[in-house]
Structure formats: C-alpha cells, structure tokens
N, CA, C and O atoms as a DFTB+ gen file, in Angstrom:
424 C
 N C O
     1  1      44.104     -46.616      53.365
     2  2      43.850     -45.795      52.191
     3  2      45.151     -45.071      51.823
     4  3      45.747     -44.301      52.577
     5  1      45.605     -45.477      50.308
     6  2      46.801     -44.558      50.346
     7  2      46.910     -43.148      50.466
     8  3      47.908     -42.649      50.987
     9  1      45.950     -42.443      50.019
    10  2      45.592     -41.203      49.897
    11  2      46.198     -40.488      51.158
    12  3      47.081     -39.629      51.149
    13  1      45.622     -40.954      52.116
    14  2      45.708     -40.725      53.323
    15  2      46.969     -40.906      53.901
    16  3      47.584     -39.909      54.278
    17  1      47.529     -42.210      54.051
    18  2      48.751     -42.046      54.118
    19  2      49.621     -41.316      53.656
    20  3      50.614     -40.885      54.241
    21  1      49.251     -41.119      52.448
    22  2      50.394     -40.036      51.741
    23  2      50.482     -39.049      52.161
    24  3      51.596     -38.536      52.268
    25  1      48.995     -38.197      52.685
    26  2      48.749     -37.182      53.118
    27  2      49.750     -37.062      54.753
    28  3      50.438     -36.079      55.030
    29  1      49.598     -38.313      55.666
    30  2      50.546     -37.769      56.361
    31  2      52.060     -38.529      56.489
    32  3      52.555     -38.735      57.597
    33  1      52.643     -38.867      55.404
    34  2      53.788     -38.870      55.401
    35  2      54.281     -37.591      55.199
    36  3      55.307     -37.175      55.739
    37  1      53.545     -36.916      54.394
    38  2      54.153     -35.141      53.557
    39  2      53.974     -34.364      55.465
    40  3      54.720     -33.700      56.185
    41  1      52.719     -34.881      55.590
    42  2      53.009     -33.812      57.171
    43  2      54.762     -34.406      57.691
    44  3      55.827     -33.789      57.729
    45  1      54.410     -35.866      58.034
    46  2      55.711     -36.254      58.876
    47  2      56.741     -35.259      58.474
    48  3      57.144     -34.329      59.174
    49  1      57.149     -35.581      57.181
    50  2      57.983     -34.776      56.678
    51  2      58.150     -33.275      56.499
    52  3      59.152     -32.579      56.337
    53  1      56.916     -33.009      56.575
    54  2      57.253     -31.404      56.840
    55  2      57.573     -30.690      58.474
    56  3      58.203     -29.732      58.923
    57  1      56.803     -31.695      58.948
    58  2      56.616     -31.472      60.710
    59  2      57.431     -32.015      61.588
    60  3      57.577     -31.638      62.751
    61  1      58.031     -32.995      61.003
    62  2      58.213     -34.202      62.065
    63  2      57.190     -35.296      62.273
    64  3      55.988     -35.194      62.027
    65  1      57.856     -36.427      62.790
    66  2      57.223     -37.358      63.116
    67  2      56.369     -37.638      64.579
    68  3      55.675     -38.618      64.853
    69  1      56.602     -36.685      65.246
    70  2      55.946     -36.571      66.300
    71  2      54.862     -35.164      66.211
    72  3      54.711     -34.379      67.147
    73  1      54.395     -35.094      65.312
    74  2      53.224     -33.993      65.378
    75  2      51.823     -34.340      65.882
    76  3      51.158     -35.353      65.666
    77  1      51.498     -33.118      66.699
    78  2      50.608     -33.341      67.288
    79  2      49.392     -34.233      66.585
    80  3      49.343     -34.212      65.355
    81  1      48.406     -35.019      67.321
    82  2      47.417     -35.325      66.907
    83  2      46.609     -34.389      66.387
    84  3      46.085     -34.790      65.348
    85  1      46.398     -33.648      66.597
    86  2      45.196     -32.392      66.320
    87  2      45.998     -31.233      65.335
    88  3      46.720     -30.368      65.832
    89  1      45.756     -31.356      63.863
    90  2      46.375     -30.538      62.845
    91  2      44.996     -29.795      62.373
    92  3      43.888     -30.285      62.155
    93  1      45.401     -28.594      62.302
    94  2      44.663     -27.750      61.625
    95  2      45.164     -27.036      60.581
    96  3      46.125     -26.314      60.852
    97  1      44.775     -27.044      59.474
    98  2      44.953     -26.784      58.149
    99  2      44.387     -26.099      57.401
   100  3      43.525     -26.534      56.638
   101  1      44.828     -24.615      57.468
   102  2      44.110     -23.039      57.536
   103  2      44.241     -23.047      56.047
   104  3      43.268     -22.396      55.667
   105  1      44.853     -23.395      55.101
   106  2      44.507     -22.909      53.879
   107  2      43.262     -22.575      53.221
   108  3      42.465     -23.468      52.933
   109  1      43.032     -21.359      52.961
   110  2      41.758     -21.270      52.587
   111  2      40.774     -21.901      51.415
   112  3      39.549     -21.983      51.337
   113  1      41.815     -22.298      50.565
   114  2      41.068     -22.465      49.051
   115  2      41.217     -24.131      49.321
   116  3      41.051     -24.972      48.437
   117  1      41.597     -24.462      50.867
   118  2      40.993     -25.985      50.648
   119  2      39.483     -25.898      50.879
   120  3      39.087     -27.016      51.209
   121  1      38.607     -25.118      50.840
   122  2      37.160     -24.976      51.029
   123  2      36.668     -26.070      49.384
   124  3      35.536     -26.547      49.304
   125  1      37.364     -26.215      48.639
   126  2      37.275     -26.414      47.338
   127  2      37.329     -27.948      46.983
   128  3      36.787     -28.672      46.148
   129  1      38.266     -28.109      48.040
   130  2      38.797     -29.851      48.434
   131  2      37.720     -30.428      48.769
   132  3      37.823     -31.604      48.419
   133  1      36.230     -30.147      49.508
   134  2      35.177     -30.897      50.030
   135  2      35.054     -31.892      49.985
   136  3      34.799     -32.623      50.942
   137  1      35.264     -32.360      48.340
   138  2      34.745     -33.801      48.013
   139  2      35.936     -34.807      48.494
   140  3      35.879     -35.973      48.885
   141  1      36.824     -34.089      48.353
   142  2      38.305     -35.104      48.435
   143  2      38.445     -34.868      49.880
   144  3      38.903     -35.951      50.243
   145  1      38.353     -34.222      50.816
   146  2      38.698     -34.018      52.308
   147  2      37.344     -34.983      52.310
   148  3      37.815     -36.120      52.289
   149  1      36.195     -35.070      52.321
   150  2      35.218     -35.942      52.733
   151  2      36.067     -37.339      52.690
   152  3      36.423     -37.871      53.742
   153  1      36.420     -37.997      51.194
   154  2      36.657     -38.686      50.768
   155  2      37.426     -39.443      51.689
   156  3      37.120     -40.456      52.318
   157  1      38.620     -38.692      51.662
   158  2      40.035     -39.366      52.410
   159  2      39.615     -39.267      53.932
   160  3      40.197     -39.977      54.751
   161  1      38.875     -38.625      54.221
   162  2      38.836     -38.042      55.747
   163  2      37.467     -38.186      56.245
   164  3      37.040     -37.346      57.036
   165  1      36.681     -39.235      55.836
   166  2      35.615     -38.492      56.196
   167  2      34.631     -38.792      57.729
   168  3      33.456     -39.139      57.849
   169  1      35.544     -38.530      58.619
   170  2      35.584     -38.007      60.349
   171  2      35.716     -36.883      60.281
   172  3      35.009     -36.181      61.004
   173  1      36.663     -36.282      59.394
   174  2      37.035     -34.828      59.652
   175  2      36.111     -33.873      59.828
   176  3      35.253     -33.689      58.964
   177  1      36.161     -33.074      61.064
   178  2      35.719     -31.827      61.354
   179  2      35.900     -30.793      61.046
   180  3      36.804     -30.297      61.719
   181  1      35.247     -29.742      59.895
   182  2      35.176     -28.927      59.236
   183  2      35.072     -27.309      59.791
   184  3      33.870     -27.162      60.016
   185  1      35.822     -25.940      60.139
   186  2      35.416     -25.343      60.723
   187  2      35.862     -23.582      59.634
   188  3      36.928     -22.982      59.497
   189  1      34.400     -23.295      59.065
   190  2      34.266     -22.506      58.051
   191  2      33.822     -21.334      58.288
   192  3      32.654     -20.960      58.391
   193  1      35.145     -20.540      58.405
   194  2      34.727     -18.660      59.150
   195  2      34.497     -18.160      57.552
   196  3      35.145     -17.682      56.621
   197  1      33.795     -18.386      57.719
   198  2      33.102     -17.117      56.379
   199  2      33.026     -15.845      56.953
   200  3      32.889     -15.594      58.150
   201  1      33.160     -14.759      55.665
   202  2      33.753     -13.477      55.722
   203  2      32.766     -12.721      55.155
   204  3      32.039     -13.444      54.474
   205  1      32.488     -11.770      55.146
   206  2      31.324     -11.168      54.100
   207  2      32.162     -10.811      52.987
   208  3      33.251     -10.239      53.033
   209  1      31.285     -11.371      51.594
   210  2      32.177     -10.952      50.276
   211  2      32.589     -10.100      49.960
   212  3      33.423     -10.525      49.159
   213  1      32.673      -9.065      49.960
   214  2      32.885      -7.207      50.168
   215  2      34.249      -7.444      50.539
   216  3      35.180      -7.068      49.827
   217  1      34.372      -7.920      51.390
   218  2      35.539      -8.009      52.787
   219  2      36.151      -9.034      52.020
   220  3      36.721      -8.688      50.985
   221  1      36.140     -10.082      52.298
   222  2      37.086     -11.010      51.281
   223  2      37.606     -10.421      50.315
   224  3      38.778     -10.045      50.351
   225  1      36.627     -10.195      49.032
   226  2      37.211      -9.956      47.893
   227  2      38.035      -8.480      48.018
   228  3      39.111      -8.336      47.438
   229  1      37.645      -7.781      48.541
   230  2      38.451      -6.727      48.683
   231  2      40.315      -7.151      49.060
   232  3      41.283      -6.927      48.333
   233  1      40.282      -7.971      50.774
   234  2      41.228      -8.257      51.218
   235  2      42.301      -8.664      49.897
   236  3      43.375      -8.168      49.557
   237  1      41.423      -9.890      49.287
   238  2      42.129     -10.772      48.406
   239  2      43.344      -9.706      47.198
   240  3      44.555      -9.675      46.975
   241  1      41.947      -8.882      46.641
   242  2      42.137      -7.993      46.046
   243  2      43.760      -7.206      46.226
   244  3      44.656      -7.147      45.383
   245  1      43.746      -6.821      47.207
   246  2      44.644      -6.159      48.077
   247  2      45.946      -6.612      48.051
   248  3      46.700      -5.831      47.471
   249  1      46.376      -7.437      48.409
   250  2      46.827      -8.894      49.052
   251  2      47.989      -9.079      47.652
   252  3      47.710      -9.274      46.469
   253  1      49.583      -8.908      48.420
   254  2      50.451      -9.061      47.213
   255  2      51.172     -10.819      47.082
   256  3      52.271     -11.372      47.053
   257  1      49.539     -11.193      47.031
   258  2      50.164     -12.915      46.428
   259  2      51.080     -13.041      46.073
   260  3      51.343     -12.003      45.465
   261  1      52.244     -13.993      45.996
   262  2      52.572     -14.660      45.046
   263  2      52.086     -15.842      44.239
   264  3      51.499     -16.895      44.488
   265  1      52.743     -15.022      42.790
   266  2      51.448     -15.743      41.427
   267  2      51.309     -17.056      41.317
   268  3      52.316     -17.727      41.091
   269  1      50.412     -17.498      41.413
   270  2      50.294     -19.065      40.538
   271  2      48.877     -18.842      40.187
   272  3      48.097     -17.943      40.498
   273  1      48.745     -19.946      39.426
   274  2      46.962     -20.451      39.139
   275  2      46.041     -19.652      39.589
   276  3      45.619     -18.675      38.969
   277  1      45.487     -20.191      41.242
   278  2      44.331     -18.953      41.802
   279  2      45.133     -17.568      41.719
   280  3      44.806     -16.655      40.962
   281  1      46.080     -17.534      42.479
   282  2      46.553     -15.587      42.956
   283  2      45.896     -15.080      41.542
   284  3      45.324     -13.991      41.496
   285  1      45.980     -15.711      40.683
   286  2      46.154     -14.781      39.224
   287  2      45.071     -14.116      38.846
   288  3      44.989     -13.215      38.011
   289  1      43.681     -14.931      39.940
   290  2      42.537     -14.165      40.179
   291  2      41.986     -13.128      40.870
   292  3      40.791     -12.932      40.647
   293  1      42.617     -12.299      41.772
   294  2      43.227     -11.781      41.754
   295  2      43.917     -10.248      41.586
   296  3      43.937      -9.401      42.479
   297  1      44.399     -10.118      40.422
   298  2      45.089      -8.566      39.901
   299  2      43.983      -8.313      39.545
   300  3      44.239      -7.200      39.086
   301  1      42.631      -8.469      39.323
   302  2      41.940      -7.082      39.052
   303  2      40.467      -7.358      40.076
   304  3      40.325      -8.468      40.591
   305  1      39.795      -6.651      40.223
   306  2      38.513      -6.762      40.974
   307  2      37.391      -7.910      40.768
   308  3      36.727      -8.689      41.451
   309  1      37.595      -7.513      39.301
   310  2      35.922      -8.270      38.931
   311  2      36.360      -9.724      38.705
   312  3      35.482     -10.565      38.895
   313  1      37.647     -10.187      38.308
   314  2      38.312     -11.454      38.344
   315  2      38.289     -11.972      40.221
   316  3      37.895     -13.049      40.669
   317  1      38.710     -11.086      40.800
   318  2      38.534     -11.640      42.125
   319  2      37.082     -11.983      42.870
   320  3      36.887     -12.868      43.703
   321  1      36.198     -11.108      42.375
   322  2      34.518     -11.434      42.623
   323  2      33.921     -12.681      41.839
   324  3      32.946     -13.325      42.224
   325  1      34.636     -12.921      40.707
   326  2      34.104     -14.009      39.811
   327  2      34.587     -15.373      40.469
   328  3      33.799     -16.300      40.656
   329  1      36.004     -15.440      40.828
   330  2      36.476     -16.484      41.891
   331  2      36.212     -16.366      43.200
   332  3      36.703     -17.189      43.972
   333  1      35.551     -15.524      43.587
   334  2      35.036     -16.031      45.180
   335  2      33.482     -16.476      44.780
   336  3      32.905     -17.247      45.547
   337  1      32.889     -16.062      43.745
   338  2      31.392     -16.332      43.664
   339  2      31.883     -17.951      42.897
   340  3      31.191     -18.926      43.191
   341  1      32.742     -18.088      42.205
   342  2      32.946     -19.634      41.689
   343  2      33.190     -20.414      43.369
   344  3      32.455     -21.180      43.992
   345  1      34.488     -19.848      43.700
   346  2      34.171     -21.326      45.145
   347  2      33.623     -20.960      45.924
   348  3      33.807     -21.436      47.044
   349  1      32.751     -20.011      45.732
   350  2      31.678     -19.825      47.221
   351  2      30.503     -21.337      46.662
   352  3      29.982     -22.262      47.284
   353  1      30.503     -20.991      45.479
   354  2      29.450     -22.101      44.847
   355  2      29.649     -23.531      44.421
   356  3      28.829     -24.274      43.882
   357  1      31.017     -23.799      44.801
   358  2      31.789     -25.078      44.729
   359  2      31.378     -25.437      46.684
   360  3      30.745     -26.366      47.186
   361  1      31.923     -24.494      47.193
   362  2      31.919     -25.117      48.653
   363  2      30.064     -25.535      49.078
   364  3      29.643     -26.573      49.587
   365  1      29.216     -24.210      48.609
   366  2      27.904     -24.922      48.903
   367  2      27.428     -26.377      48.292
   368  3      26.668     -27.265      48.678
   369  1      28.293     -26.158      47.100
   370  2      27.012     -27.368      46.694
   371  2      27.615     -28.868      47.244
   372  3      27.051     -29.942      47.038
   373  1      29.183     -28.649      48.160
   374  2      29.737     -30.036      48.414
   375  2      28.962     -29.881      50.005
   376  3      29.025     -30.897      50.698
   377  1      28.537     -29.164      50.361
   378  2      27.799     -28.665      52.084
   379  2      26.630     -29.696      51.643
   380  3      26.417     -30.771      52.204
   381  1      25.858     -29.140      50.458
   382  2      24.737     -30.128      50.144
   383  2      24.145     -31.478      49.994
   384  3      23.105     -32.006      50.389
   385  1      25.335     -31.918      49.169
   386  2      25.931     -32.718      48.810
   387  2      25.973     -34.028      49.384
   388  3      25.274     -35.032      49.242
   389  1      27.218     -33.683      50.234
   390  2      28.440     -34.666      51.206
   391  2      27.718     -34.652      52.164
   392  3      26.654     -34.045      52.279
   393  1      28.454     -35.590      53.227
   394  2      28.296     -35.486      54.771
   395  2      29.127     -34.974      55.519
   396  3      29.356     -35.377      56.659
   397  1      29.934     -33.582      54.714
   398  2      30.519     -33.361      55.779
   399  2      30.212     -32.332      57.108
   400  3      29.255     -31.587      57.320
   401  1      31.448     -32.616      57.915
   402  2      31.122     -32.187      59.221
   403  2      31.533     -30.818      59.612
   404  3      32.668     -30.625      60.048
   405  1      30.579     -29.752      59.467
   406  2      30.999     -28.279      59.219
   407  2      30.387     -27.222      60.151
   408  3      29.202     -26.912      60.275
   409  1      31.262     -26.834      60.653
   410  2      30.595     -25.726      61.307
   411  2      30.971     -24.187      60.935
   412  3      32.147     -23.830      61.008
   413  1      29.991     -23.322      60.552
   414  2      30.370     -22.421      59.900
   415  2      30.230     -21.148      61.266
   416  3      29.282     -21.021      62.040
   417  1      31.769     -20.156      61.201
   418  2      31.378     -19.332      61.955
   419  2      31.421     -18.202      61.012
   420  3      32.081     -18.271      59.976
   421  1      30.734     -17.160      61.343
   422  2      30.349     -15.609      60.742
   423  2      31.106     -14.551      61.235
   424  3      30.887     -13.403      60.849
C-alpha cells in the first residue's frame, strides 16, 4: 500500500532507518485521522486518554500554540469548546463506525 509506505519512509527520514518497531504517535488531533489510520493501518492499536472537557478545553485554551488551521481554534473560549465538541464527534462516530482497535483510558 503506498500510503503506508510513504508513511514510513517520512518516519525513516525523520528517525532514521533503524527505528524502533513500536512507534507511538502522540499527536492529539490524529483522533480525527480514524478513518485513514483504520484504512492504512488497520492492525493498529489505538490508545485514547480522554480528558474531561472542562480540562481540555481550558488547557487548549491556555496553551500558546503556534498558529495554523486548528491552533486558530483556539484564541477564544467558545471557539475552543466548539472544536473539541466537533472532534469529540468526529472521533465517536469513526469508534462506531470502523473496526478500530481502541482502548480508551479516563
């Protein structure tokens, strides 16, 4: 699958070519990727610390991003509650959905 390959040539290249077997890939707003991490990956083991929204959006809130696209959600409160309630509701409905393999911790 090229997808995949591509995906880890960019590791090779960012990591080296000898990187471990076992990559974990903390970005948060790949929660959003579901369909496409299923897609390309779909062995992959999923492991989803959810936060209480209060707490998130606050953090986020907080939090002196640098800007692009999401950060820009962001600089004010109710923009940052509107984008965690958008991919809180992107990530459930690919949970529903898909087959993927998720374990959610609290």
């Amino acid at each position: 699958m090229r997808a995949r390959d591509a995906y880890f040539e960019e590791i090779d290249r960012q990591l080296g070519p000898h990187t471990a077997k076992l990559l974990i890939d903390k970005l948060p707003l790949n929660m959003l990727a579901g369909p496409v991490i299923c897609s390309i990956f779909p062995d992959a083991r999923l492991i989803f610390a959810q936060r209480h929204p209060c707490d998130a959006v606050l953090s986020c809130f907080m939090q002196a991003f640098t800007l692009n696209d999401s950060m820009a959600s962001f600089l004010n409160i109710e923009d940052a509650a509107d984008f965690y309630d958008a991919a809180m509701t992107v990530w459930t409905r690919s949970c529903e959905a898909l087959p993927l393999n998720v374990r959610t911790v609290v």
